[in-house]
C-alpha positions as CSV (number, residue, x, y, z in Angstrom):
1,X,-47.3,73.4,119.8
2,X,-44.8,75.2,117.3
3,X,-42.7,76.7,120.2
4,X,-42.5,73.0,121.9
5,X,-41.2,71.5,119.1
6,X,-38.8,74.2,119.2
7,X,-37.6,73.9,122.7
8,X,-37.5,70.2,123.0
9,X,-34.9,70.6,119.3
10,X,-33.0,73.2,121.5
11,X,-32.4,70.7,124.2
12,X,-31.7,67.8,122.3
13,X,-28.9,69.7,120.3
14,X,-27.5,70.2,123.5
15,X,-27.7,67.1,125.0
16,X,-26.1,66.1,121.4
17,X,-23.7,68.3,122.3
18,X,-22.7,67.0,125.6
19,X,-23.2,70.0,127.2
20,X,-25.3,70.7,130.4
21,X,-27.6,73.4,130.7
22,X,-24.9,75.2,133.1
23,X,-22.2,74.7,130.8
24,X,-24.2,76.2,127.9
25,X,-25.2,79.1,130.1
26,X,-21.1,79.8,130.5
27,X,-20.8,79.7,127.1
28,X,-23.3,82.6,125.8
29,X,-23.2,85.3,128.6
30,X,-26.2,83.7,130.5
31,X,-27.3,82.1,133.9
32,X,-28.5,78.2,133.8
33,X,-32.0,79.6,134.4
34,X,-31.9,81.3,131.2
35,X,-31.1,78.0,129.5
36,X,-34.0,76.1,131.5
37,X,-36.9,78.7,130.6
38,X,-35.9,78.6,127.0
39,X,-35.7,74.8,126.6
40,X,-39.0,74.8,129.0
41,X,-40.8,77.0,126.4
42,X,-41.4,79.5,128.8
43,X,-38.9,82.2,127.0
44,X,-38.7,82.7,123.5
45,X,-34.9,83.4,121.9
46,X,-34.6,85.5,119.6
47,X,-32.7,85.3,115.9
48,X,-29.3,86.9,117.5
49,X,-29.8,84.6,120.9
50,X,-30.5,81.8,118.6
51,X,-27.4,82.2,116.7
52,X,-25.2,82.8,119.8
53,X,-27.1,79.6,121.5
54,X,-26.1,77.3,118.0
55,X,-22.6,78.5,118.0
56,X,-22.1,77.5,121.4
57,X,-23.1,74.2,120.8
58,X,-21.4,73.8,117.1
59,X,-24.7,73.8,114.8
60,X,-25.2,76.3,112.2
61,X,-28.2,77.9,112.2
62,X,-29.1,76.9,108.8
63,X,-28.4,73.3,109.9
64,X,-30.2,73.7,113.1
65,X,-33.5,75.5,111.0
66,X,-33.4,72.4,108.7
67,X,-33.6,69.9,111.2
68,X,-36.3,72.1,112.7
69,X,-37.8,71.6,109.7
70,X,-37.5,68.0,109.5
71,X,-39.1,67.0,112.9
């Protein structure tokens, strides 16, 4: 349940973000399909991917573990 939670925050960030799942691909190094598995919950990031991911769309990973938190 953990890692849904965690995937559907991932994709709301970035739809907060306005980005698309291409354009957040572009913007760490990866392919669209990366970005789909991840938010899907059928990959798991991890804590260097997750930092690169938050940069890209302008959250700090302390601000995007505390609204982890939070939900």
């Amino acid at each position: 349940m953990k890692k849904n939670r965690l995937a559907a925050l991932l994709r709301q960030i970035r739809l907060d973000s306005n980005l698309t799942q291409f354009q957040l691909a572009e913007k760490i190094g990866q392919a669209q399909s990366y970005v789909s598995k991840y938010e899907n919950g059928e990959q798991r990031l991890d804590l260097i991917e997750l930092e690169a991911v938050c940069k890209a769309m302008d959250i700090s990973l302390i601000a995007f573990v505390e609204r982890y938190l939070e939900s």
